[in-house]
C-alpha positions as CSV (number, residue, x, y, z in Angstrom):
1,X,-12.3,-19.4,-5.5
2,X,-11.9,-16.4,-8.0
3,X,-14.9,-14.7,-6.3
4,X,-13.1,-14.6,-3.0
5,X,-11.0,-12.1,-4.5
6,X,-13.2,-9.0,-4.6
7,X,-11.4,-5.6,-4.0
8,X,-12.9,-2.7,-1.7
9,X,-12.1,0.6,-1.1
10,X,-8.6,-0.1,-0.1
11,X,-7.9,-3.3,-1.9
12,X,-8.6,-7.0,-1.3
13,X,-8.3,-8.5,1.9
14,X,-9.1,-11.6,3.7
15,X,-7.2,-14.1,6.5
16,X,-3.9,-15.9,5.3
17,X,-5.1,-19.5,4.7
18,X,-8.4,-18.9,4.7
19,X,-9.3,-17.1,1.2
20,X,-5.8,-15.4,1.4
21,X,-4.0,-18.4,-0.1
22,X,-1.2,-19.4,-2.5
23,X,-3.3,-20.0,-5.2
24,X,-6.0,-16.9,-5.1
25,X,-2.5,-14.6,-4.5
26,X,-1.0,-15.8,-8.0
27,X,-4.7,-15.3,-9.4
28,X,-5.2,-11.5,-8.0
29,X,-1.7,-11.0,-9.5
30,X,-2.2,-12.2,-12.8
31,X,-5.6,-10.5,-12.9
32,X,-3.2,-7.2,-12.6
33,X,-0.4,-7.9,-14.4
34,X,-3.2,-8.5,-17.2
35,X,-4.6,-4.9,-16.9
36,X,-1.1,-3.4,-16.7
37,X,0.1,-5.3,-20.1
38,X,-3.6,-3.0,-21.9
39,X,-1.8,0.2,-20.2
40,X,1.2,2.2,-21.8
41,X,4.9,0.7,-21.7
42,X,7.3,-0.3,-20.3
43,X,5.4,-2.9,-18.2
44,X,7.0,-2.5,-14.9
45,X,5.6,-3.0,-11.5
46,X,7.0,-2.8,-7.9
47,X,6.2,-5.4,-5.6
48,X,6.3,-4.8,-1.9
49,X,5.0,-5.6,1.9
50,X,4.9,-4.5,5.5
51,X,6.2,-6.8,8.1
52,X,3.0,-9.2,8.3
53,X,3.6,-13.2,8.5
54,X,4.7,-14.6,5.0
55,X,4.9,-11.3,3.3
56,X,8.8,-12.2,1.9
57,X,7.2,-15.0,0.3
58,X,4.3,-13.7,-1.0
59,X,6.3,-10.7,-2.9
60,X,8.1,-13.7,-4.7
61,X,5.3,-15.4,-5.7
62,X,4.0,-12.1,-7.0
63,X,7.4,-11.0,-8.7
64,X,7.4,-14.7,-10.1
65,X,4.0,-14.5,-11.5
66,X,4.4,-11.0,-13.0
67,X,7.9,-12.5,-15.1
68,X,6.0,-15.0,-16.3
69,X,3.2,-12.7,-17.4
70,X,5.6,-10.3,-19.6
71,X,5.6,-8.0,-16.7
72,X,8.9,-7.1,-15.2
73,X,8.7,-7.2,-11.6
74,X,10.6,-4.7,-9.0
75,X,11.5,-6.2,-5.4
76,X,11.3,-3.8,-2.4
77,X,13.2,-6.0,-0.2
78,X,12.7,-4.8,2.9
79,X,9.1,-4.1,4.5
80,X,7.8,-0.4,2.9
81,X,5.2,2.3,4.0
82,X,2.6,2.1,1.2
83,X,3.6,6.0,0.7
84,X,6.7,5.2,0.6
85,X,6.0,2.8,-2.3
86,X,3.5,5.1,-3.8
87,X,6.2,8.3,-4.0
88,X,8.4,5.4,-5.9
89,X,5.9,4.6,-8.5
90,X,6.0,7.9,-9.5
91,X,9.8,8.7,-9.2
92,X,10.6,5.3,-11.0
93,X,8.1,5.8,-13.8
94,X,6.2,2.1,-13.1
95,X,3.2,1.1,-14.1
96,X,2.5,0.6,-10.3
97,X,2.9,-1.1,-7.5
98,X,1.8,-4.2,-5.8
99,X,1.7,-4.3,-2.1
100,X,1.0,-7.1,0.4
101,X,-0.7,-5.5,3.1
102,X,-3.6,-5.3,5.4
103,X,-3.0,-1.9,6.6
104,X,-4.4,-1.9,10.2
105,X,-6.4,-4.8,10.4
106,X,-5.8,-7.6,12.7
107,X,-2.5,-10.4,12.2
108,X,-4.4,-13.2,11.2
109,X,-5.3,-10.8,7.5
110,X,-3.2,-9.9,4.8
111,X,-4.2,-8.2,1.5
112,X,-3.1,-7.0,-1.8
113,X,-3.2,-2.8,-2.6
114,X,-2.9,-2.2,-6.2
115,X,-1.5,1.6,-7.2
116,X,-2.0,2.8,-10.5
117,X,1.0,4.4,-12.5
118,X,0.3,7.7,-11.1
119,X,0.7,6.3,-7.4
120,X,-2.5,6.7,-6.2
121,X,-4.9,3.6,-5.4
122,X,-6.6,1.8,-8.1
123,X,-10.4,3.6,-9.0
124,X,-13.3,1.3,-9.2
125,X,-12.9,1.2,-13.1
126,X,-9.3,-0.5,-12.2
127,X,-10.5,-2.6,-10.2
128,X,-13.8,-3.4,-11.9
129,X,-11.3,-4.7,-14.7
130,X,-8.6,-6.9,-12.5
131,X,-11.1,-9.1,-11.5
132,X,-12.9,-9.4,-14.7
133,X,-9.5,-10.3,-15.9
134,X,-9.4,-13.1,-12.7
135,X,-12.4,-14.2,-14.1
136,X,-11.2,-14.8,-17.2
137,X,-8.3,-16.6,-16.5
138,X,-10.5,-18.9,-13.9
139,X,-12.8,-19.6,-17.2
140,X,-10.0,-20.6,-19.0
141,X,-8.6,-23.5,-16.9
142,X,-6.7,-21.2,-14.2
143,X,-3.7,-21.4,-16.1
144,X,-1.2,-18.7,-16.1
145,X,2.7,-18.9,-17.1
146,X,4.8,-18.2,-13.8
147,X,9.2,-17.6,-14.2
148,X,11.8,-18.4,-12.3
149,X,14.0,-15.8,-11.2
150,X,16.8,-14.9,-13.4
151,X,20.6,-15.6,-12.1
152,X,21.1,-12.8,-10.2
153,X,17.5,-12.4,-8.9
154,X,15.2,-10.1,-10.0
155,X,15.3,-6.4,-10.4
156,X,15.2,-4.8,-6.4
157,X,14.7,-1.3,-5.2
158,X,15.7,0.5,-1.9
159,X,12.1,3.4,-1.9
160,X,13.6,4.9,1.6
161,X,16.4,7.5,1.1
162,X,14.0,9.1,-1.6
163,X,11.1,9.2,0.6
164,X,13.2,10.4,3.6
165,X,14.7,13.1,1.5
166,X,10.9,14.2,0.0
167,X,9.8,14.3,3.6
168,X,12.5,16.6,4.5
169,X,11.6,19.1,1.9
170,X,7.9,19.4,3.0
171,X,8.5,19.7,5.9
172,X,10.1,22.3,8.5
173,X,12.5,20.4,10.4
174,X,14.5,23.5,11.6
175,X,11.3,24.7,13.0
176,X,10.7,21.7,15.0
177,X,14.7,21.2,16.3
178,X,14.6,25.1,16.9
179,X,11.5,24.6,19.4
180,X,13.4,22.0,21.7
181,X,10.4,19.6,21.1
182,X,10.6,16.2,22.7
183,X,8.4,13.5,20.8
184,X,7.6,9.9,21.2
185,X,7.1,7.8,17.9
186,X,4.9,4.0,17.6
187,X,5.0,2.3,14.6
188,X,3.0,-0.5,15.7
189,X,5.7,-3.2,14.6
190,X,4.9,-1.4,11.1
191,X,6.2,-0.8,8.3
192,X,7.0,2.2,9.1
193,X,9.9,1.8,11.7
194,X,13.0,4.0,10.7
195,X,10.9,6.0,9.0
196,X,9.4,9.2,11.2
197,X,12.3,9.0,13.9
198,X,15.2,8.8,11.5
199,X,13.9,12.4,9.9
200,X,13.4,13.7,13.5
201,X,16.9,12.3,14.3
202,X,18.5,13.8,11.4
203,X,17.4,16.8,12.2
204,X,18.2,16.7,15.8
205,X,14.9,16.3,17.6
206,X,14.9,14.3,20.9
207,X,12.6,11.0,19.6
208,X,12.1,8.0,21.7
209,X,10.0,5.2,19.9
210,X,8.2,2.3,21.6
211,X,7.1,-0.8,19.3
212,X,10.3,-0.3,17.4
213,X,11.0,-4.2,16.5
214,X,9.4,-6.9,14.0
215,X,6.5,-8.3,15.4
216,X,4.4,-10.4,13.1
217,X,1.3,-10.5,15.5
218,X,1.5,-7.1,16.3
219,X,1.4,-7.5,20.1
220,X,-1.9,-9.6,19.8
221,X,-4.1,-7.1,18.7
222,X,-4.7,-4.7,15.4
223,X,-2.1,-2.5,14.4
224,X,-4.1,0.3,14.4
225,X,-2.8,3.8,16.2
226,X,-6.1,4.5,18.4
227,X,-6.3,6.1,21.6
228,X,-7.2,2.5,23.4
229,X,-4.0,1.2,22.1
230,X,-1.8,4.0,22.6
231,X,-0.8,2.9,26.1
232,X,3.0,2.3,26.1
233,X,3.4,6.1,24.0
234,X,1.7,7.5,26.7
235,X,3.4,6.2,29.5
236,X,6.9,7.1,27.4
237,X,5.4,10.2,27.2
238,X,4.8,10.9,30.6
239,X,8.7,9.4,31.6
240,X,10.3,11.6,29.4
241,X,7.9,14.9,29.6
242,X,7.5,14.3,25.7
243,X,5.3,17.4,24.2
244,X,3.3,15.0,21.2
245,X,3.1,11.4,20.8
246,X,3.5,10.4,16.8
247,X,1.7,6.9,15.6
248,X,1.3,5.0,12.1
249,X,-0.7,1.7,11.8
250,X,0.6,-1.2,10.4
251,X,1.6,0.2,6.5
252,X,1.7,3.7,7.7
253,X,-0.7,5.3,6.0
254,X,-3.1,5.9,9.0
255,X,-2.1,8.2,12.3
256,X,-2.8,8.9,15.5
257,X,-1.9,11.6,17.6
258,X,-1.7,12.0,21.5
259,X,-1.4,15.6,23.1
260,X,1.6,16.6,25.9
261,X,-1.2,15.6,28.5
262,X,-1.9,12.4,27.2
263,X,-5.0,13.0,25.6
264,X,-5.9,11.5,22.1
265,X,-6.6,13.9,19.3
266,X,-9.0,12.0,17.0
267,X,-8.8,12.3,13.4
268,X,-11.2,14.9,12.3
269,X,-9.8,17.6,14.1
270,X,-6.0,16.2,13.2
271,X,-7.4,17.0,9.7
272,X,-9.1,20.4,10.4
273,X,-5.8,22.1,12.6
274,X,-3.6,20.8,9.8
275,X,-6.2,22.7,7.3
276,X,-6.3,25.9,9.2
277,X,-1.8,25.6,10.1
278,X,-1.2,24.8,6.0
279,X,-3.5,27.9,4.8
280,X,-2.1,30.0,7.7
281,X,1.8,29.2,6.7
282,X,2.3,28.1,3.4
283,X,-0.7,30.3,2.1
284,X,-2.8,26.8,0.6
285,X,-6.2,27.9,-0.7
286,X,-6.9,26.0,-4.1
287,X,-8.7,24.1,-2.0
288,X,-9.3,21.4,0.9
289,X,-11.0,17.6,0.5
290,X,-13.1,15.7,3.1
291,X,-15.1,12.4,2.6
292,X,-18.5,12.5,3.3
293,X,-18.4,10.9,6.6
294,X,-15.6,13.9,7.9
295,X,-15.9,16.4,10.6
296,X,-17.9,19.4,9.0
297,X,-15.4,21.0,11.3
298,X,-13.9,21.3,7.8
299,X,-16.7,22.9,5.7
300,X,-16.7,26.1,8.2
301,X,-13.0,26.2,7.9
302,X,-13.1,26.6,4.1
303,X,-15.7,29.1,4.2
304,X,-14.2,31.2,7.0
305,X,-10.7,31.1,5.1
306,X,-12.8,31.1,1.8
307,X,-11.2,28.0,0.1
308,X,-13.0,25.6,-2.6
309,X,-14.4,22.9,-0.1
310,X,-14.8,19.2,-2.3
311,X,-16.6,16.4,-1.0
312,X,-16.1,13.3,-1.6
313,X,-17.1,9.4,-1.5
314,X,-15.5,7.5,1.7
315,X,-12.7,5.7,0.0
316,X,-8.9,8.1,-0.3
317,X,-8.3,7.1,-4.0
318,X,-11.3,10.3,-4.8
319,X,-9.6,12.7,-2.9
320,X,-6.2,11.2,-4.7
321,X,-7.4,12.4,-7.7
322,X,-8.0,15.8,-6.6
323,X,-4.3,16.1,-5.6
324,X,-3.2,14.8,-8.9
325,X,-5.0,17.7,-10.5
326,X,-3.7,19.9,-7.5
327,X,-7.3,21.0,-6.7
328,X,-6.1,20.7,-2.6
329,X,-4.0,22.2,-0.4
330,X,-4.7,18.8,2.0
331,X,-7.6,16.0,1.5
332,X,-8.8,13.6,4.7
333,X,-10.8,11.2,5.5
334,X,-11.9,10.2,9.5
335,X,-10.6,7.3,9.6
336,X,-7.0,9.1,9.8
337,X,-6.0,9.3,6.3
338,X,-4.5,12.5,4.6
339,X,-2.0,13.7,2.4
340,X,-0.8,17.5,1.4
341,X,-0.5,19.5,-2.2
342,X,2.7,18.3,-3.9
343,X,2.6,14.8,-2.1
344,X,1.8,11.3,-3.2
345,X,-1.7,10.6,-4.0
346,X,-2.5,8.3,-1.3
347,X,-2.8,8.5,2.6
348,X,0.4,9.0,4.1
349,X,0.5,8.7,8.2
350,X,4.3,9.5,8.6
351,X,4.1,13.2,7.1
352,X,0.9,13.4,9.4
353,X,2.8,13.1,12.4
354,X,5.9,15.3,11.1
355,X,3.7,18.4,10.3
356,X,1.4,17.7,13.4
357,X,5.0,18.5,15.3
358,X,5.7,21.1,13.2
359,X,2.3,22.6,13.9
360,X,3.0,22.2,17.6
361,X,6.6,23.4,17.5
362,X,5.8,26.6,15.6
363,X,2.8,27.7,17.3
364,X,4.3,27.0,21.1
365,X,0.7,25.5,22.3
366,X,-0.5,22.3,22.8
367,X,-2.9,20.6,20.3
368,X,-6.1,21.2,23.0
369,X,-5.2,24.9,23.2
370,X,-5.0,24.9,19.7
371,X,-8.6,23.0,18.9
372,X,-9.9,25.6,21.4
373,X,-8.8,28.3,19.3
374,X,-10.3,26.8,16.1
375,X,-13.4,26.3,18.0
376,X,-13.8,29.5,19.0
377,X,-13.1,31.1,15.0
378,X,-15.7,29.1,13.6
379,X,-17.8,27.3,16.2
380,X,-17.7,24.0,18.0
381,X,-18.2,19.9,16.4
382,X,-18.0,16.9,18.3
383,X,-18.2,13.8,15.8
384,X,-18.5,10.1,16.5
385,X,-18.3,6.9,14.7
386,X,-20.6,3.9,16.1
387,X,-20.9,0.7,14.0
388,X,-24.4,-1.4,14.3
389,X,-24.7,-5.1,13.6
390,X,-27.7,-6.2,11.9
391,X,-29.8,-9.1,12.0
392,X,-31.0,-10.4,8.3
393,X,-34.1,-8.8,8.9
394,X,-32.5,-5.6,10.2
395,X,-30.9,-5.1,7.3
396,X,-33.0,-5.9,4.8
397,X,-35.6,-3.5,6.4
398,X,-32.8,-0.8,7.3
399,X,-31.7,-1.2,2.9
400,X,-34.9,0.1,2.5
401,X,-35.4,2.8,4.6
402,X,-32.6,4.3,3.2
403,X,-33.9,4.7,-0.5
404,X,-36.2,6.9,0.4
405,X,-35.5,10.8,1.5
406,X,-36.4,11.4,5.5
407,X,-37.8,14.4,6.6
408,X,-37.2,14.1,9.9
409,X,-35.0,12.4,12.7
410,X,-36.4,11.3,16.2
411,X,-38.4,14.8,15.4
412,X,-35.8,16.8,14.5
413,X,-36.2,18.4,11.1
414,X,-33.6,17.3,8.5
415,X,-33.2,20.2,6.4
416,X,-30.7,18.4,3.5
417,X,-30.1,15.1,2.1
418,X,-26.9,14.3,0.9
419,X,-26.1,10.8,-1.1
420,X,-22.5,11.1,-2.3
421,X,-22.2,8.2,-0.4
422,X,-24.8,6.4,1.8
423,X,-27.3,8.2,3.8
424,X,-26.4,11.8,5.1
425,X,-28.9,13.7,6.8
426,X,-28.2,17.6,7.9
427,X,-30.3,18.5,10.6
428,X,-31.6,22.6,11.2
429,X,-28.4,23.2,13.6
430,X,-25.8,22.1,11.4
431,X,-25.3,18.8,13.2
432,X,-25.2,15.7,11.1
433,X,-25.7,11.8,10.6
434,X,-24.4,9.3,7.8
435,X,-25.2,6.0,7.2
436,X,-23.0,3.9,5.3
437,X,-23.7,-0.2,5.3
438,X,-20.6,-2.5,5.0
439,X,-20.0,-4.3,2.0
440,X,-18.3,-7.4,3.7
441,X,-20.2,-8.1,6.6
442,X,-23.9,-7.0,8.5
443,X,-22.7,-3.8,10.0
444,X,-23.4,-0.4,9.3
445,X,-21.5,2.6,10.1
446,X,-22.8,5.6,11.9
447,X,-21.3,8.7,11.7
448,X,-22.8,11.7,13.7
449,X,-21.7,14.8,14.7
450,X,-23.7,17.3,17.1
451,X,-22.7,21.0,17.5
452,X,-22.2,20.5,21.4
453,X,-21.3,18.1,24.2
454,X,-24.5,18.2,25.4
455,X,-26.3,17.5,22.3
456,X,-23.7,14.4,21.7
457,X,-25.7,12.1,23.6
458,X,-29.0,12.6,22.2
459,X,-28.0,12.6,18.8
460,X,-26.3,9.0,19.0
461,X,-29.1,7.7,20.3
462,X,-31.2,9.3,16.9
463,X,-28.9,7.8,14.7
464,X,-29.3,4.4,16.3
465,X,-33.0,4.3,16.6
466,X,-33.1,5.1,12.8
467,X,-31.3,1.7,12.5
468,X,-32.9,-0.1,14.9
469,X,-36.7,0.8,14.8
């Protein structure tokens, strides 16, 4: 079963019972607690979840195996925002962190994120060597030594008051309380319950949360903070006359944000006002990070505000580096990750919301006021994600369209190429199409983005002719 366990951009992940078992969970962990025992000591490692079915059991399995392995083990008891759990790693000194979570996928998944000793998400090379290291151990029998717990259970660590107390320094709470903002907070029966509305609270902000209770299957659907399941914020919203709407998926590292009216504010621009308010008050310009497949909303920013633009692979752990290396001001990625300079190295939706609300609060304007503004300093984008499935022949014809370079797109000219990851074709007006194929299953991800409304339609249908002709 060892080549069921395979790990992605954000981990390994697969259905509890399925190839999320038992048996490939003690073999993932001893596959890491091998890599950590060829890193610097001491060899310890936190081990924690969000609230998904099992997840208690499945951190003492882990802690269990990582004993028995010569790796001490460091129980986050209670269910943890993976930021919260990568700020530990790096105010505790592990050598990382283990964390049972599927992030915003559906209840019937459950996975395993491995952070590196700086906090940030394991790099390919990391990864590459875990499961070589699972490999191994299958070859030799599947045989690993796993401990008991010692008398007084093993080593445990509370990761929220130092996470709430980070949060408060970056950012301005008295700016938000001053402002007489009303929010609304969903954590999506997440891990991150207690987490945004006790700052708020502490602070004195008016916050009423919806979703605010364990819930294993998530309400029957994904935990994921998107505008079609952002229904019971809105209508709190509307009952209270709330000014923003707050939202974290299931291990809080995603966001969503709804505007005063109701309106969803997708990712991309989320990314691109927080760009703009960062450089405007804390006077950020070493530099701004975007995966390939973000708004180029982003690119005219940095040159109107002349800031060093990087662009990276889809995948958070590259733009994690770069705020290692404090190279950013703030790095994002579309699918409604981000994190700010002086901040964990990993996507963090809770401090998403908080300076969204600042942002709101200081500025006195709504968020579509606001993306009207930006619009009009540097000119307008409207991107889109679409996802294709693909027969077998589909896809083995669509693989090799994109090795070569195309010159033009439903006859528009494509004036630049770009492969930092997938296909990305610039067309003469600045608008934009990337393919990127799934490595799981026969999908593959278009991402477009025209430079009007009007040219939105048009363009989508390009992009999926290109797949489907």
């Amino acid at each position: 079963m060892s080549t069921a366990i395979k790990f992605g951009t954000s981990g390994w992940r697969a259905i509890v019972a399925d190839e999320f078992t038992v048996a490939n969970i003690r073999l993932a962990v001893a596959g890491i607690a091998d890599y950590v025992k060829t890193q610097p000591e001491p060899h310890r490692v936190l081990v924690g979840r969000d609230p998904r079915f099992l997840g208690e059991s499945f951190v003492d399995i882990a802690a269990r195996v990582l004993a028995g392995s010569g790796v001490t083990p460091i129980v986050i008891p209670n269910a943890a925002p993976t930021p919260a759990i990568a700020y530990a790693v790096r105010a505790l000194r592990t050598s990382g962190a283990i964390n049972f979570t599927a992030s915003h996928n559906p209840p019937e998944y459950n996975g395993i994120k491995f952070s590196t000793h700086d906090g940030a998400p394991a790099l390919p090379e990391v990864t590459r060597q875990i499961e070589a290291a699972i490999d191994r151990i299958v070859a030799a029998g599947g045989n690993f030594p796993s401990a008991n717990p010692p008398s007084g259970g093993f080593e445990n660590t509370d990761v929220k008051p130092t996470f709430l107390r980070r949060l408060a320094e970056l950012v301005d709470l008295q700016v938000i309380a001053k402002s007489g903002i009303k929010v609304v907070y969903d954590p999506f029966w997440g891990a991150g319950r207690g987490y945004s509305c006790h700052v708020l609270r502490e602070a004195g902000v008016p916050v009423e949360t919806v979703h605010d209770y364990r819930d294993v299957l998530f309400g029957g659907h994904a935990p994921e903070p998107d505008d079609h399941l952002l229904s019971a914020a809105k209508a709190r919203m509307k009952e209270i006359g709330a000014h923003i709407g707050i939202a974290t998926d299931g291990d809080a590292d995603r966001f969503g944000i709804v505007d005063e009216d109701g309106t969803f504010i997708q990712p991309n621009y989320i990314i691109a006002l927080l760009f703009d308010y960062l450089v405007e008050t804390r006077g950020w310009k070493n530099g701004v990070a975007k995966s390939v497949a973000t708004t180029n909303l982003i690119n005219a920013l940095a040159e109107f505000h002349k800031v060093p633009l990087y662009e990276t692979p889809v995948g958070f752990k590259y733009i994690g580096e770069l705020i290692i290396e404090d190279k950013i001001g703030i790095g994002g990625e579309e699918s409604a990750g981000l994190t700010i300079r002086g901040h964990v190295p990993e996507k963090d939706g809770i401090i998403a919301g908080l300076l969204v609300t600042e942002m709101v609060a200081r500025r006195g304007k709504n968020l579509g006021v606001q993306l009207r503004e930006l619009f009009a300093k540097v000119g307008s984008y409207y991107p889109v994600r679409e996802n294709f499935r693909l027969t077998p022949e589909l896809k083995a014809a669509f693989t090799e369209k994109l090795k070569t370079d195309p010159t033009e797109l439903s006859g528009r000219e494509v004036v630049k190429v770009v492969r930092t990851d997938g296909l990305k074709l610039i067309l003469d007006d600045g608008s934009w199409v990337c393919y990127r194929l799934s490595g799981t299953e026969p999908v593959v991800r278009a991402y477009t983005e025209a430079r009007s409304e009007k040219d939105m339609e048009s363009l989508k249908a390009a992009a999926e002719k290109f797949v489907m002709s």
